[in-house]
C-alpha positions in Angstrom: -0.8 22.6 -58.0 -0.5 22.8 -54.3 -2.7 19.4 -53.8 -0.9 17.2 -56.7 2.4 18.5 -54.5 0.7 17.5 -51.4 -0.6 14.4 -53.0 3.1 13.4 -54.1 4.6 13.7 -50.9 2.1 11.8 -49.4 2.3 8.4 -52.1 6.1 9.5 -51.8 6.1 9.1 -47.8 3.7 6.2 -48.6 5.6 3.9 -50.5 9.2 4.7 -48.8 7.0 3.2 -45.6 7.9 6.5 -44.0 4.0 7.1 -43.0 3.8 7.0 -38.9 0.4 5.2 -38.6 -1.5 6.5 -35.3 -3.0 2.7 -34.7 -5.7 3.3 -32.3 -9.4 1.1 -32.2 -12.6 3.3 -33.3 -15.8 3.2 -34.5 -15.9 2.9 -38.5 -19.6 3.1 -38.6 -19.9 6.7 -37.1 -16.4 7.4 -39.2 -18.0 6.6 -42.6 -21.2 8.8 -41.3 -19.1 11.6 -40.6 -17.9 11.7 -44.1 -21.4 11.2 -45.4 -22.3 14.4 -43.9 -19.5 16.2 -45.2 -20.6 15.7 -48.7 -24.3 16.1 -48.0 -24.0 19.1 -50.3 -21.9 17.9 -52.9 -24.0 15.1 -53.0 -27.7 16.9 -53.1 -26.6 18.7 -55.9 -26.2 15.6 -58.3 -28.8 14.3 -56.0 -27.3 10.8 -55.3 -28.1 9.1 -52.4 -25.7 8.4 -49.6 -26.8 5.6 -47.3 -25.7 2.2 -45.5 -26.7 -1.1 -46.7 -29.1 -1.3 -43.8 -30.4 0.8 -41.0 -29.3 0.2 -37.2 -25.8 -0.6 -37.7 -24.3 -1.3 -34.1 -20.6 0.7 -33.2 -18.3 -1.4 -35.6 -14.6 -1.0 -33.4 -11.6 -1.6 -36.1 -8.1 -0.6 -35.7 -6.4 1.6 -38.1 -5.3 5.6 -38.1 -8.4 7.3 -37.6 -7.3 10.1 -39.9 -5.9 8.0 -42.6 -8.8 5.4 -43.1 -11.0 9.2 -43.7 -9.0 9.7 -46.2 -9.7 6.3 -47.8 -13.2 6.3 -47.0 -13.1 10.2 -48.3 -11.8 9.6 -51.4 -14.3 6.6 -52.4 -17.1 8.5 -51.1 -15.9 11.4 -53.3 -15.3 9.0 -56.5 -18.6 7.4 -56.6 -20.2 10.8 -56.3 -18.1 12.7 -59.3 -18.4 9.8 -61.6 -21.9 8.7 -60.6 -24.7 9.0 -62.3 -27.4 12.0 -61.2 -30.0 10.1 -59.0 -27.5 7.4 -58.0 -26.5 6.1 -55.0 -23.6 5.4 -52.6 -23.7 2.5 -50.5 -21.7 1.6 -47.6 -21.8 -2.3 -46.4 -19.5 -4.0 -43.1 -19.1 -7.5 -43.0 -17.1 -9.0 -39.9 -15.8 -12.2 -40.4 -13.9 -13.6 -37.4 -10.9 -10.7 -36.5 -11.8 -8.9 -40.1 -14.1 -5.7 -41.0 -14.5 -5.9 -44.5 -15.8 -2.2 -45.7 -17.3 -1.8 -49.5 -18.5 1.3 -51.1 -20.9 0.7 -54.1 -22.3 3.2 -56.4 -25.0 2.3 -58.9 -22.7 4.6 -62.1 -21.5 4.1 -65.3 -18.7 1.2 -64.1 -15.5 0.5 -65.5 -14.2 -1.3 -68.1 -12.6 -4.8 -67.4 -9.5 -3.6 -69.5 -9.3 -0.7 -67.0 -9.3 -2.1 -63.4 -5.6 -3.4 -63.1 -4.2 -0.2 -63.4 -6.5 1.6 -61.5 -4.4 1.9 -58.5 -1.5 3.3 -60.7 -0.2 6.8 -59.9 -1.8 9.4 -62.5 -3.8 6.7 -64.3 -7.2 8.3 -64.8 -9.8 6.0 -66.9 -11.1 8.3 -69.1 -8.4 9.9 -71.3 -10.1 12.8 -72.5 -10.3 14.5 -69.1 -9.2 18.0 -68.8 -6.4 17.9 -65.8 -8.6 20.6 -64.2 -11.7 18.3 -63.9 -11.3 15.7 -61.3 -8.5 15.0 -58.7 -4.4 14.7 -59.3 -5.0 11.3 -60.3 -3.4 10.3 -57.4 -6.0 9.2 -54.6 -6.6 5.6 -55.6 -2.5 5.1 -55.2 -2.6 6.7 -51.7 -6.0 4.7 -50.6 -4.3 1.7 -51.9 -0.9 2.5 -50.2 -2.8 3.4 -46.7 -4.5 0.4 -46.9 -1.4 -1.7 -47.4 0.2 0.0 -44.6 -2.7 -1.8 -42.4 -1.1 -4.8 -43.8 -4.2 -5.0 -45.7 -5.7 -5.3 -49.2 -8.6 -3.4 -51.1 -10.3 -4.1 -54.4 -12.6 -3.3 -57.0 -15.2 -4.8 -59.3 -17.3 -3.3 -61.5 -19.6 -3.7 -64.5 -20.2 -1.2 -66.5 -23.6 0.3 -67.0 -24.6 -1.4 -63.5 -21.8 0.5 -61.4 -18.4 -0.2 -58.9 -17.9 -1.7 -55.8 -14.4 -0.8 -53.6 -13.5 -3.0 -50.9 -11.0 -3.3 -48.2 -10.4 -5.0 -44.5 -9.3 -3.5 -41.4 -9.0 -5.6 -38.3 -11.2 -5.7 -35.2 -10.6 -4.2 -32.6 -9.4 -7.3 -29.9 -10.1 -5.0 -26.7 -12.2 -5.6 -24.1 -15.5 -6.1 -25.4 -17.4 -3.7 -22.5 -15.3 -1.2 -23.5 -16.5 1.2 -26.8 -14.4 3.7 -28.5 -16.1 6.9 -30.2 -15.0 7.3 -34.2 -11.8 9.3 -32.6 -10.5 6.3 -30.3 -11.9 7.7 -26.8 -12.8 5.3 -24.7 -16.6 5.6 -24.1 -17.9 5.0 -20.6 
């Protein structure tokens, strides 16, 4: 009960734009590892594979709020590993394209239904009906990754076929500062 309250307050905050963004650059590469290695466990246990599109990504600098893109990268993470399929995977891809990071999350599951995917950003829409309200999240965390994403003045979306699996993407910016200077995933400046 605590986390739907929590949750609620958050999409409430969200969409009343009274969410103070902490707008710093950092390194979204070493951000989505981080969260990869907080659900090692959960992820070994359905033993699905978390991994990057390739090996020897290079420090990707966006701007955003550090903590609030976790929580988007978090909850995506966490969605293709509850509704994946045991001895799937997760995969992360960045595109840049000029002043844009375009971040999608892919998981090999059971998809979603055409009919399904224009509400799925709706607060307390869940796809499958039948699912006990203790299984699963509030229904809430696709509103508040959609609504944190929007306050980057960005967009995110999904496609998905089912049987073959989902893909979630969304854009942050680049980071426009001085190109010898690095940030670490937490926005310190790296020497």
């Amino acid at each position: 009960m605590a986390s739907i309250l929590e949750d609620l307050d958050q999409i409430t905050r969200l969409e009343v734009d009274d969410l103070k963004l902490d707008m710093r650059p950092f390194d979204i590469h070493e951000l989505t590892q981080e969260v990869f290695d907080s659900f090692e466990i959960i992820a070994s246990e359905k033993n699905i594979n978390l991994k990057f599109a390739k090996d020897g990504y290079s420090s990707i600098q966006v701007i955003g709020d550090r903590g609030k893109i976790a929580q988007v990268i978090t909850n995506l993470i966490s969605n293709s590993i509850f509704y994946g399929n045991v001895g799937g995977e997760t995969i992360v891809r960045f595109y840049i394209l000029d002043e844009i990071v375009t971040i999608e999350i892919s998981d090999n599951g059971p998809g979603i239904e055409d009919a399904f995917i224009p509400r799925l950003f709706e607060r307390f829409y869940r796809v499958e009906k039948s699912r006990n309200r203790n299984e699963g999240g509030s229904g809430l965390g696709l509103a508040i990754v959609k609504h944190i994403i929007e306050s980057h003045k960005q967009s995110i979306s999904v496609r998905s076929t089912v049987g073959l699996g989902s893909t979630f993407s969304f854009s942050l910016d680049k980071s426009q500062g001085n190109n010898n200077t690095l940030y670490s995933s937490r926005g310190i400046p790296i020497k």
